[in-house]
Each structure stands twice: as structure tokens, then as C-alpha cells.
Backbone as CSV, one residue per row, in Angstrom:
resi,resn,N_x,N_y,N_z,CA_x,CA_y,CA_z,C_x,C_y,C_z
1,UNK,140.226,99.099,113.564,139.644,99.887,114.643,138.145,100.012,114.460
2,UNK,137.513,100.275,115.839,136.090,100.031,115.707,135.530,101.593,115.054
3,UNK,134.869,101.317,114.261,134.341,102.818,113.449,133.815,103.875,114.270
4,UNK,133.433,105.299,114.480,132.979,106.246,114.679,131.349,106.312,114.728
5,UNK,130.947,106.091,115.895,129.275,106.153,116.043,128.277,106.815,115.141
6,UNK,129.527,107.718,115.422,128.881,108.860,113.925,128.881,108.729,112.865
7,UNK,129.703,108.246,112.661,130.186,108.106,110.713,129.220,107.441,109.850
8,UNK,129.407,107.662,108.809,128.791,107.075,107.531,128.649,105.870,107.341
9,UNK,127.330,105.326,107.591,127.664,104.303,107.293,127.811,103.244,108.533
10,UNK,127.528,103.449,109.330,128.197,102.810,111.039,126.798,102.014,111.234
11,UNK,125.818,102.216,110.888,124.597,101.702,111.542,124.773,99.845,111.124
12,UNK,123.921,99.617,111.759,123.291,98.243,111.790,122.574,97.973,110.033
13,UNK,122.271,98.529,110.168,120.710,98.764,109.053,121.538,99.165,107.985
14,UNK,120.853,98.376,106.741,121.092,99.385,105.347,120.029,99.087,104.825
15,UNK,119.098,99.907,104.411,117.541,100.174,103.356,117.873,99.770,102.312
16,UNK,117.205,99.157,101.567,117.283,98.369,99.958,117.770,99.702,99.153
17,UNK,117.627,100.836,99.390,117.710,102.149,98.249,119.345,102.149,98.325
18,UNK,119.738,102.184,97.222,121.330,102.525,96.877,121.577,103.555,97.697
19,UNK,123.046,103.686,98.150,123.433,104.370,98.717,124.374,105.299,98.007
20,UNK,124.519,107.048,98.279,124.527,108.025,97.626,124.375,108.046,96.190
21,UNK,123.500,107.415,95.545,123.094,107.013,94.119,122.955,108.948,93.580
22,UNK,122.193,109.562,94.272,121.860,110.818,93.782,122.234,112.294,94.809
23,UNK,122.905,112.053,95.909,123.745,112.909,96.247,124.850,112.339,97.337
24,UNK,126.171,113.096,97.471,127.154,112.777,97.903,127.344,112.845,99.340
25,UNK,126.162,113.564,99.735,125.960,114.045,101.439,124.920,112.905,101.901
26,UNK,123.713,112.691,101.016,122.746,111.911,101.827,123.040,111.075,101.286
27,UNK,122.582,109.542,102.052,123.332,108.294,101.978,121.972,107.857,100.816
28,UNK,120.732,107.921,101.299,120.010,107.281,101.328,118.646,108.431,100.744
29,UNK,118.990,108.814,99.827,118.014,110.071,99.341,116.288,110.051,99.321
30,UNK,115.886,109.216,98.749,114.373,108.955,98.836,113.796,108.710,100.263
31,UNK,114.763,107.950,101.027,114.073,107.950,102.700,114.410,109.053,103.185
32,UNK,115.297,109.902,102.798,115.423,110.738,103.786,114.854,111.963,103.581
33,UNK,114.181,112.170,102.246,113.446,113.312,101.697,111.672,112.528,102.405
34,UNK,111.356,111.450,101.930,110.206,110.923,102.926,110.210,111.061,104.487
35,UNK,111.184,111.230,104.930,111.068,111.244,106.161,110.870,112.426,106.505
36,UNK,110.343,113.619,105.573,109.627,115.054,106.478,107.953,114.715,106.340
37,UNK,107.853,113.769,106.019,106.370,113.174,105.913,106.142,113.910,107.073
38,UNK,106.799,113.252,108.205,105.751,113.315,109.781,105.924,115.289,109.856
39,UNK,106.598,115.308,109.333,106.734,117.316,109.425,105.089,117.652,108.883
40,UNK,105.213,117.182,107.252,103.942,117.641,106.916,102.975,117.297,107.851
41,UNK,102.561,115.842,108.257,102.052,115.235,109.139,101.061,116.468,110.351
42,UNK,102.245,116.486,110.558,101.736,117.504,111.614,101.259,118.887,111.633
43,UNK,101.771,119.710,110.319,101.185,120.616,109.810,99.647,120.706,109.093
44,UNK,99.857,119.216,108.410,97.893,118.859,108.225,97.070,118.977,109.628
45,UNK,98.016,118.418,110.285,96.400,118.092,112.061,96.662,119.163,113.146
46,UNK,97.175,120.128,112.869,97.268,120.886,113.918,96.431,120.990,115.201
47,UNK,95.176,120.648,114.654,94.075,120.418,115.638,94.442,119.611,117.086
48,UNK,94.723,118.161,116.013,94.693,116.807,116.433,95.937,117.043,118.395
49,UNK,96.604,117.668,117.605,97.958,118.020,118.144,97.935,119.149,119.403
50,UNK,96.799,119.682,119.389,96.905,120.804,120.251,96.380,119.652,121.445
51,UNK,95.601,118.536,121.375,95.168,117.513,122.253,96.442,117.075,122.688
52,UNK,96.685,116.025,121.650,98.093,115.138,121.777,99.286,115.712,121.607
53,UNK,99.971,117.028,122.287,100.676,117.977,121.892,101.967,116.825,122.716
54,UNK,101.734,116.313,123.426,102.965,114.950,123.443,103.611,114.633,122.713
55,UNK,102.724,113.705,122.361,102.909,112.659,121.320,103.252,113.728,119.437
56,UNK,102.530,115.298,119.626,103.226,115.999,118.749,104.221,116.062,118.325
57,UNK,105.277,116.473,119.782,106.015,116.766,120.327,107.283,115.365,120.002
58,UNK,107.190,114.547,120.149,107.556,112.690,120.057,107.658,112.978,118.678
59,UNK,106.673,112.980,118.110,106.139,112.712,116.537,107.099,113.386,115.601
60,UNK,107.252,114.440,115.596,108.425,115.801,114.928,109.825,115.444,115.131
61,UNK,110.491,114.907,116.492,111.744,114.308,117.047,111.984,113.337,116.107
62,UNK,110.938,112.405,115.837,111.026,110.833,115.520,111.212,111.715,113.273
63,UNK,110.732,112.496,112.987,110.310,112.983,111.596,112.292,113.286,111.515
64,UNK,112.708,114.111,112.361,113.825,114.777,112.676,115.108,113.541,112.776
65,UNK,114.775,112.416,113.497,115.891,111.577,113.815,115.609,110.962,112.382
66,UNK,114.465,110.675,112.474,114.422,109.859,110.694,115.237,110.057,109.660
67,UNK,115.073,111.463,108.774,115.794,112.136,108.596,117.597,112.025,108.380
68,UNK,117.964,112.526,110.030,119.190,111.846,110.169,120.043,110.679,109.732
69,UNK,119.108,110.028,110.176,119.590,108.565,110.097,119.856,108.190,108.923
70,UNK,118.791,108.404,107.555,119.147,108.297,106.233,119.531,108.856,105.498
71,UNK,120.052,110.073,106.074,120.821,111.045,105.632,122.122,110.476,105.694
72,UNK,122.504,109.677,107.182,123.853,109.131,107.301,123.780,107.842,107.519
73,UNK,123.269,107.189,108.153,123.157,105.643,107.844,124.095,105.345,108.977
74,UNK,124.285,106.094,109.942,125.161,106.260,111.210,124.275,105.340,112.467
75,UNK,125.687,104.809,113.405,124.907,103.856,114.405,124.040,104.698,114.995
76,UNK,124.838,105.952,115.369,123.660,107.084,116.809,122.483,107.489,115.548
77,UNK,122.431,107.999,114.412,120.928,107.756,113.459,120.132,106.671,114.256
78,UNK,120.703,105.675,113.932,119.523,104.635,113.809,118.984,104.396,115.664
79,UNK,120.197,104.595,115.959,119.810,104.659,117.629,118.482,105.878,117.700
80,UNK,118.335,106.712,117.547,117.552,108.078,117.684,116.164,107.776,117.157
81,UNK,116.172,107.361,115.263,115.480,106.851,115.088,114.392,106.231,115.920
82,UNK,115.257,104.965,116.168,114.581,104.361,116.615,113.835,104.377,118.345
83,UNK,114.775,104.846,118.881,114.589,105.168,119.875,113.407,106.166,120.353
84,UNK,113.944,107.167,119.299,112.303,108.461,119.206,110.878,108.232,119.155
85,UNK,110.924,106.390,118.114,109.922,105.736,118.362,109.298,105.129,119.306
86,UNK,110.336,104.243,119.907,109.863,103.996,121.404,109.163,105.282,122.406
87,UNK,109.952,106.238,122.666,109.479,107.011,123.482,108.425,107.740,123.043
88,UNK,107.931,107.809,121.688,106.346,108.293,121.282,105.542,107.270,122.015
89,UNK,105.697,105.921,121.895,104.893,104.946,122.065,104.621,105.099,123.311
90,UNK,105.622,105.341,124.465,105.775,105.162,125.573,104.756,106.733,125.987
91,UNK,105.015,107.663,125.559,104.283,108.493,125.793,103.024,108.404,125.655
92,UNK,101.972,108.206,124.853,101.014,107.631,124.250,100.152,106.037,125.572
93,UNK,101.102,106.192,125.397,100.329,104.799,126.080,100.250,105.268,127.600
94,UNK,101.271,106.030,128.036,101.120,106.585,129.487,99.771,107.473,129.420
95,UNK,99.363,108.366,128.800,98.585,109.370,128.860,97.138,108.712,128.319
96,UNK,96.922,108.044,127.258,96.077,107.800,126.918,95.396,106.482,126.953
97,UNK,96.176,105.219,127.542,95.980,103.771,127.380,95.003,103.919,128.530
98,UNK,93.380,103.422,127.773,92.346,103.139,128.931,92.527,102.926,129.723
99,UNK,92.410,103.455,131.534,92.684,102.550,132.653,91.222,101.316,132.586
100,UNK,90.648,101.098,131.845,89.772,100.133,132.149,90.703,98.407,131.225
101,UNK,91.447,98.701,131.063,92.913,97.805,130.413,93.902,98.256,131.254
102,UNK,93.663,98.900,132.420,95.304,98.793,133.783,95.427,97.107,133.578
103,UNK,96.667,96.767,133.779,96.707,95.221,134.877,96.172,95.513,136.511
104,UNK,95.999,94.301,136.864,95.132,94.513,138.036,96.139,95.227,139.240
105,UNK,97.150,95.076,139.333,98.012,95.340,140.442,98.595,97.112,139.776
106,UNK,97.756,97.835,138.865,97.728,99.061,138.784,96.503,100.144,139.264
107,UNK,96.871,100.715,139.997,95.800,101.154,140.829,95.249,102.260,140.497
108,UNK,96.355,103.219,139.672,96.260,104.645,139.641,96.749,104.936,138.296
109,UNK,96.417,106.203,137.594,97.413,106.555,136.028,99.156,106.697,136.597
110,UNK,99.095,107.244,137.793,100.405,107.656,138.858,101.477,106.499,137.977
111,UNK,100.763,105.423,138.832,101.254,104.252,138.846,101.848,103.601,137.732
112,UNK,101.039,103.683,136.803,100.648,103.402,135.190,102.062,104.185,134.516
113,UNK,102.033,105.181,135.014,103.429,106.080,134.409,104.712,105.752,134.754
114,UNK,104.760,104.905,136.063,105.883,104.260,136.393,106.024,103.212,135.787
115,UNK,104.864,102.093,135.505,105.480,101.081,134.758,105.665,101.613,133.925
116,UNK,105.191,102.334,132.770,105.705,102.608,131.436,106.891,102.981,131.489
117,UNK,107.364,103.884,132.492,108.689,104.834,132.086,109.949,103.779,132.506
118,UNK,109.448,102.737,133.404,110.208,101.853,133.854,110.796,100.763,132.435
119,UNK,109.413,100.664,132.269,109.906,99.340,131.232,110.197,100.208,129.784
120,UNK,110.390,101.341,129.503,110.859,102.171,128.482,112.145,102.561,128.653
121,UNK,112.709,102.604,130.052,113.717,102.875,130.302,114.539,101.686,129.817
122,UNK,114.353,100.290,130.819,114.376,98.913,130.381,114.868,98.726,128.968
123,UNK,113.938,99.191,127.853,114.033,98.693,126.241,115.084,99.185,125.636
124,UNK,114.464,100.344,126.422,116.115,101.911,125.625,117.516,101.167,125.973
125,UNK,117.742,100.744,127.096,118.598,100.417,127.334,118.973,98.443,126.590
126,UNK,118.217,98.414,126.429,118.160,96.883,125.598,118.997,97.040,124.083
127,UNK,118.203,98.192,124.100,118.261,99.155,122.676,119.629,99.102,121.740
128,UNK,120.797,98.817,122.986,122.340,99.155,122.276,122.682,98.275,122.293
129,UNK,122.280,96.734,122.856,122.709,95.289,122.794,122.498,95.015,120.899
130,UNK,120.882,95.373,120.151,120.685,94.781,119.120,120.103,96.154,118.904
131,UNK,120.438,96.571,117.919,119.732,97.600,117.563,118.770,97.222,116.381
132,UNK,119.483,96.063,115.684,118.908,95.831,114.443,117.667,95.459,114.428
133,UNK,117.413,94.846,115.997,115.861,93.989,116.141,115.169,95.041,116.273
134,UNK,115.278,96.410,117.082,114.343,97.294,118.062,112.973,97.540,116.550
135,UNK,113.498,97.251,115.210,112.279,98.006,114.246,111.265,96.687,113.818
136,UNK,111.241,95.234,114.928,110.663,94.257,114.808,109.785,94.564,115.527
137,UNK,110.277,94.683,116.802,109.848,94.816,118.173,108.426,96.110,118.037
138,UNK,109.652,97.189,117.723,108.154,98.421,117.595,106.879,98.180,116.684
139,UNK,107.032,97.469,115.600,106.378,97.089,114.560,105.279,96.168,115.383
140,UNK,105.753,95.202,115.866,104.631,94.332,116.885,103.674,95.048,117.206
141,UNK,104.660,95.914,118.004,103.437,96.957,118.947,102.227,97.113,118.482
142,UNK,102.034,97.679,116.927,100.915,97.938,116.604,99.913,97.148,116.127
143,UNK,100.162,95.482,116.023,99.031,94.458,116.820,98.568,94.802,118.167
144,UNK,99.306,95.548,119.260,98.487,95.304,120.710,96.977,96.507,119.862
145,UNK,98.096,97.550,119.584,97.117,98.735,119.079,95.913,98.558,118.439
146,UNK,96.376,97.747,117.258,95.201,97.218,116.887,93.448,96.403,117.680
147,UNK,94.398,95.605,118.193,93.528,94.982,119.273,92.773,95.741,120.144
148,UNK,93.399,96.560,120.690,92.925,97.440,121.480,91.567,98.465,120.499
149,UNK,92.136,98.619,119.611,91.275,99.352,118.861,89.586,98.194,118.048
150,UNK,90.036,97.411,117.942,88.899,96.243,117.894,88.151,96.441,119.169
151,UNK,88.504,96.250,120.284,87.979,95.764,121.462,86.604,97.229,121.412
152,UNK,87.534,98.475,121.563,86.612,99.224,121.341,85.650,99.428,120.294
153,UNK,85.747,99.354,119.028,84.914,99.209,118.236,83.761,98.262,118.768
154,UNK,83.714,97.313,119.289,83.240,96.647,119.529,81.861,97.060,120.693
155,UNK,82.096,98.134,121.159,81.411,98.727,122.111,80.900,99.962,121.620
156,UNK,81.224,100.506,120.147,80.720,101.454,119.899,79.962,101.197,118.438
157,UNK,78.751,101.965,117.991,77.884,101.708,117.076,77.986,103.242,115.770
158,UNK,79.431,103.643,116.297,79.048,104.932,115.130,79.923,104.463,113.753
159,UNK,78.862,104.858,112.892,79.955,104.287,111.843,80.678,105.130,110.983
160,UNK,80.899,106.739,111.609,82.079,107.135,111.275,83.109,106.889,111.818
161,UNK,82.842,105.807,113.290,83.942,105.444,113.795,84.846,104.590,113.251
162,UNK,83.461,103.487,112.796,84.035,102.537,112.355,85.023,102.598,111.080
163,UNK,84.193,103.334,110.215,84.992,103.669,108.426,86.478,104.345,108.849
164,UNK,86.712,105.528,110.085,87.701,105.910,110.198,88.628,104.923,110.771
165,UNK,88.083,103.693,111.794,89.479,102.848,112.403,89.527,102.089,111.033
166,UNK,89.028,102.017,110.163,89.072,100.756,108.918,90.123,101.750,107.874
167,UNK,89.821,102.756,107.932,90.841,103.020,106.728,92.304,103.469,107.257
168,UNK,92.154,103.546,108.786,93.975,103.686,109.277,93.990,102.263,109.228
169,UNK,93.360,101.073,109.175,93.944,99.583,109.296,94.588,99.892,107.468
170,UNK,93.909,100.169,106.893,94.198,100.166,105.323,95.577,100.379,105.333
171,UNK,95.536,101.885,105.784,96.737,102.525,105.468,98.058,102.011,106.172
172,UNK,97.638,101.147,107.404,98.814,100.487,108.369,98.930,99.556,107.333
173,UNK,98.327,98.416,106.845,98.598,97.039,106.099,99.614,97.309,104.664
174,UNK,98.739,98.755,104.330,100.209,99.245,102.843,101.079,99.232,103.719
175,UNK,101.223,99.930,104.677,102.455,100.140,105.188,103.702,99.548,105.739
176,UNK,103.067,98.464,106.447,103.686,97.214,107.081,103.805,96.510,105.814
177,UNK,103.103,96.300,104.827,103.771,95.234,103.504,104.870,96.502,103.042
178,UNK,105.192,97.744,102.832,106.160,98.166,102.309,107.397,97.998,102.923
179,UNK,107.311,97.839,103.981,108.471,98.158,104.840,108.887,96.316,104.998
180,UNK,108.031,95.727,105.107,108.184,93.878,104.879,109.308,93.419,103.589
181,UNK,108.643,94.131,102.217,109.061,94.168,101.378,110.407,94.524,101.022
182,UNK,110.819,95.902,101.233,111.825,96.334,101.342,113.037,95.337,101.917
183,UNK,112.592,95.097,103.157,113.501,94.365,104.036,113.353,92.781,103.663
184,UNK,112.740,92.099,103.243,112.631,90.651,102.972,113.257,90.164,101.356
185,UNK,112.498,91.289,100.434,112.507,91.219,98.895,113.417,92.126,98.730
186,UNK,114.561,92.509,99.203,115.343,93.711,98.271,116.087,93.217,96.843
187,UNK,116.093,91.915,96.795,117.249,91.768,95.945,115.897,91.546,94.702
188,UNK,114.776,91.589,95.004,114.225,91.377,93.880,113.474,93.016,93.315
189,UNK,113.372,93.699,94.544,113.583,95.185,93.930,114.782,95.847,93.369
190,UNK,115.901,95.326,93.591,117.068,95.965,92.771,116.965,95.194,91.944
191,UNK,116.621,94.345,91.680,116.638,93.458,89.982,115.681,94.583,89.424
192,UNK,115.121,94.888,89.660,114.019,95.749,88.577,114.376,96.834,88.820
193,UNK,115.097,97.729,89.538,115.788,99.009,89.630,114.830,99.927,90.177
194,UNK,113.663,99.172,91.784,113.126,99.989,92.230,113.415,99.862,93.280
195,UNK,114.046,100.001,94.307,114.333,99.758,95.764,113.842,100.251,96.392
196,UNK,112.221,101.136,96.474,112.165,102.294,96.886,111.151,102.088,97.980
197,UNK,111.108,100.931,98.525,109.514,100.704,99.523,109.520,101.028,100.698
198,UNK,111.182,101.181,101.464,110.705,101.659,102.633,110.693,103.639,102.158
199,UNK,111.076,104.033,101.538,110.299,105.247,101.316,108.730,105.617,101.446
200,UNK,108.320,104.632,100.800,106.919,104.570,100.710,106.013,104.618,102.424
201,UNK,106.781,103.593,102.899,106.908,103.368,104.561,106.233,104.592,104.988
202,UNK,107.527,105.250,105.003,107.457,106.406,105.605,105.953,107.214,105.385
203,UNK,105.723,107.421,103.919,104.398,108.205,103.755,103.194,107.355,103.968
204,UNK,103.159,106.203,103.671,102.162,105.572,104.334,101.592,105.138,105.730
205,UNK,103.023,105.025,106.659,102.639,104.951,108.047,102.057,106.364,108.538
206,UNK,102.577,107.653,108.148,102.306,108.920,108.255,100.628,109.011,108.414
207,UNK,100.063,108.703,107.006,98.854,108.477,106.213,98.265,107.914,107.550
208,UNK,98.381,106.520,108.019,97.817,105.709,109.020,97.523,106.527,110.035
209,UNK,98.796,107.548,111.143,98.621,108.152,112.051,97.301,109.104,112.097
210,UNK,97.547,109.576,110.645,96.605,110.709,110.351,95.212,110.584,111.092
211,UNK,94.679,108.666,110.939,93.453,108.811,111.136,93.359,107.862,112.413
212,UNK,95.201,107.630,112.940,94.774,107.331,114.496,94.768,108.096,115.419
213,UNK,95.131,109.145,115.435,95.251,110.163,116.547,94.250,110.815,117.068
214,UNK,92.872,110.974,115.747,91.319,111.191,116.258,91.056,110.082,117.136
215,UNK,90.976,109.158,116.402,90.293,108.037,117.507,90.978,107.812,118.728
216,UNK,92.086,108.072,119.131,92.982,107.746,120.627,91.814,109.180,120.718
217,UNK,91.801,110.272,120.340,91.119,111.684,120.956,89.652,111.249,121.551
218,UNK,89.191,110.447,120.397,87.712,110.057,120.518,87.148,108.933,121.211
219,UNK,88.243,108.089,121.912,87.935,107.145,122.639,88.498,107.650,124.396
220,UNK,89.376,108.237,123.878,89.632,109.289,125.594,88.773,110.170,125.809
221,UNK,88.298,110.924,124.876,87.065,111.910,125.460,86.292,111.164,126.116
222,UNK,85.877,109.967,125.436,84.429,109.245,126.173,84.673,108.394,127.887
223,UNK,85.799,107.911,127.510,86.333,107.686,128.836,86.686,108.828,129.889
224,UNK,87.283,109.470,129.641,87.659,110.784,130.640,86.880,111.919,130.783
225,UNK,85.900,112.177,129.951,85.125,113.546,129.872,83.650,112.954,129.471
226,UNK,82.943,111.752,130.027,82.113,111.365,129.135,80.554,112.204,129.202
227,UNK,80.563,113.807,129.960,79.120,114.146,129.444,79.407,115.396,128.141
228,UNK,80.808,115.317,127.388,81.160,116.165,126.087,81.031,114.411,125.363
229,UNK,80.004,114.719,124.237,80.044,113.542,123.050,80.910,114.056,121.298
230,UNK,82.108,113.679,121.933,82.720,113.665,120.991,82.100,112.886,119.100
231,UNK,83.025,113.485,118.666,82.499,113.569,117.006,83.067,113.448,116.190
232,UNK,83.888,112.564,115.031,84.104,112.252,114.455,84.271,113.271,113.057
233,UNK,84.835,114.159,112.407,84.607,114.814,110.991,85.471,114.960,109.794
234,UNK,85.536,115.216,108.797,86.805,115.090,107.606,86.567,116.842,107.412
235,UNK,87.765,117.355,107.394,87.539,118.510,106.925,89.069,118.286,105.390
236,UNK,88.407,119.496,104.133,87.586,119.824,103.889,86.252,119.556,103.990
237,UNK,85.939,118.363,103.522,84.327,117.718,103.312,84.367,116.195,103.542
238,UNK,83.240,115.380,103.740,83.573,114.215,103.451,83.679,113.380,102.445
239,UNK,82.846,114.017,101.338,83.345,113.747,100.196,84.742,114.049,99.116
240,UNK,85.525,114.524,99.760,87.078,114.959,99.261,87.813,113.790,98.866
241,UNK,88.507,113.267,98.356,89.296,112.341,98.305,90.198,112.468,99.151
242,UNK,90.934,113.109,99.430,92.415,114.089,100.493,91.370,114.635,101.294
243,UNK,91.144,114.072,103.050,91.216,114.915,103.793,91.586,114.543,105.231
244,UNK,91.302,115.662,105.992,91.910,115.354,107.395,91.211,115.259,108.672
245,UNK,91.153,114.399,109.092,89.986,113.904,110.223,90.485,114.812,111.503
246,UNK,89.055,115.140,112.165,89.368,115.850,113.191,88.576,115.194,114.026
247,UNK,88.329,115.642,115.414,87.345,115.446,116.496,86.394,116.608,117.041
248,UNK,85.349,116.593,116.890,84.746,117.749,117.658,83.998,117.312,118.662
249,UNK,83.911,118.249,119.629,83.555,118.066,121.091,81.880,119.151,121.288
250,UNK,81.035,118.318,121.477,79.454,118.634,122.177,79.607,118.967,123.559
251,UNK,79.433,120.039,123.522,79.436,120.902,125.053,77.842,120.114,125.908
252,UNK,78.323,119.307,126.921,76.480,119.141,127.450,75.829,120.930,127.627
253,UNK,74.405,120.379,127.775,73.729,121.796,127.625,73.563,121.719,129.576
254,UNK,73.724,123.123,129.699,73.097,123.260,131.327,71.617,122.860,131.576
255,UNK,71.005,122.645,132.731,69.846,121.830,133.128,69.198,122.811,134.029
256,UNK,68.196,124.173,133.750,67.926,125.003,135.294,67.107,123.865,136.271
């Protein structure tokens, strides 16, 4: 008989990390204790978040299904998972994707929200044919992102901009090799008795967001609000080793 959606064990997916190696409830202990990353996540940028209170909002769901999923290793986990991801993306890109990058036969953001929700609807529903592919697919995505984020650099001359899109590329490239790793090399991490990289995943993609969510802030201010000159800052200091990038906003001055 076909297994229980729910059950243990039902998913598509199994993570290189032994399963209940160190407790009898969670399948998958190290991912699923990493996966309150995006909790902390969001408790560091509160700032960031009162902007992108969306994509907050997305962000905490996706920390939450994570969680789940390697807690149980269940088909509806990995469905949620993954799925939670899509619809951050989808959110994100509705609200904030430059209209000066619409396709031409988009006229309006109106508009813009229909294709997205259309072709999100579309994927979700793709979603239960292969589930196993959907963490290829999302992974892509963040080449368009990237790109997109080049293009602009490219038009701008600040170089706290620049140092900040360079060290979320940093923190994306650990990240994408951990999660590569995990999934390509497992049998050569259980030979050495470390299986532990998509854990790592988790805190390193976290790490990445940290210092993309200013710049989506800081490249929409200039587009949508462009007589406030947004600002770039690390609080504590910038000299900290640990800190957390914010955006601050220059009020124009009145003119009698």
C-alpha cells in the first residue's frame, strides 16, 4: 500500500545526515535544529523586515516548513518546504522586481502580479508531479538574481554597495557548494563520518539573505522613491566582524 503523506519518512528526499542517529522523534537532527536559522534571521534584521514585511512573512513559513520537513522527512514536509520557497520568491519578485526589467507586453506592476501569481500557481502545481527536482529549479533562480544584481551594480558607483552585493555572492557560493556537496558527495562524507553540509546550507544561505534584503531595499528606494538617497550601513560598526546591514533613508531637504 501506498504510504501516508505524512509519515516518516514518505518524502522524495533523504539529506546525507543519518537518520534518527541522535533522537527518536527528529529524523534528521542537525538540519532540523539549523533550520531556525531563518527564525534567528529575522530577529537580527528586524529593520530590514518592517520594509519587506512580505517576504518576512514568506521567510519565517519557509524557517517553519524547514523545520518540519527534517524533523520528519515526510512527502507534505518536503512539499511545504519547498513550496514556502517558491512563494517567497514569487512574492519578492512581484513587489520588488524593477519594472524597468517588465517584458515588453507588461504594462503595469497590476499586470506584473498576474504573471507572477499565474506562473507560481503553474509551478506549485508542477510541484506534485516531481518534487525531487523543485530544489534544482529554485536554486537556478538565484543566477537570474544574481544577474540582475550585476546589471545594477553596474549603474551604481557606491562602494558600500558594491562590498555588500560581493559578500552576499560569498556567502551564496559557500552555500550553493554545501548543499552541491551534500547531495553529489554524500557517500564520501559518510566515509569520514561527517554528513553534515546541508546543515551548513541552511546557516549559510541565511548569512547570504542577511545582506540581500538591504540591497532589494536599496535598489527599490532609488527606483520608486528616488528624491530619499538611500544608504547603505553595518550596525554594530563597520568594523565588527558579526554585523547586520541595514538601509537608511535621506529625507530631501524642503526648497522655500
Amino acid at each position: 500500500t501506498m504510504p501516508s503523506i505524512f509519515s516518516y519518512q514518505s518524502a522524495e528526499v533523504d539529506w546525507c545526515e543519518s537518520n534518527f542517529e541522535r533522537s527518536t522523534v527528529i529524523a534528521e537532527y542537525y538540519n532540523t535544529v539549523n533550520g531556525t536559522t531563518l527564525f534567528s534571521f529575522l530577529l537580527l534584521a528586524p529593520l530590514n523586515f518592517l520594509v519587506l514585511e512580505g517576504a518576512g512573512l514568506s521567510l519565517l513559513l519557509a524557517g517553519i516548513f524547514s523545520m518540519y520537513f527534517h524533523m520528519t522527512l515526510s512527502y507534505v514536509g518536503q512539499l511545504l518546504d519547498e513550496l514556502s520557497i517558491l512563494w517567497t520568491l514569487a512574492v519578492a519578485y512581484s513587489f520588488w522586481y524593477p519594472k524597468v526589467y517588465f517584458p515588453s507586453f507588461i504594462k503595469s506592476r497590476k499586470h506584473f502580479f498576474w504573471l507572477s501569481g499565474v506562473t507560481t500557481v503553474i509551478s506549485t502545481l508542477m510541484s506534485f508531479i516531481k518534487p525531487a527536482f523543485n530544489a534544482y529549479v529554485l536554486n537556478c533562480i538565484a543566477f537570474h538574481l544574481l544577474y540582475l544584481t550585476w546589471r545594477e551594480l553596474k549603474k551604481c558607483n557606491d562602494k558600500r554597495v558594491h562590498r555588500m552585493a560581493a559578500v552576499m555572492v560569498v556567502w551564496w557560493v559557500l552555500a550553493i557548494s554545501s548543499w552541491i556537496s551534500d547531495r553529489w558527495l554524500c557517500g564520501l562524507w559518510q566515509a569520514i563520518n561527517f554528513p553534515y553540509f546541508h546543515s551548513f546550507w541552511h546557516v549559510l544561505i541565511a548569512m547570504s539573505l542577511l545582506y540581500c534584503c538591504p540591497l532589494v531595499i536599496y535598489f527599490d528606494v532609488n527606483y520608486e522613491m528616488p528624491s530619499f538617497k538611500p544608504k547603505l550601513g553595518y550596525w554594530p560598526s563597520d568594523s565588527w566582524p558579526v554585523v547586520v546591514p541595514y538601509v537608511t533613508l535621506e529625507q530631501p531637504h524642503k526648497q522655500c
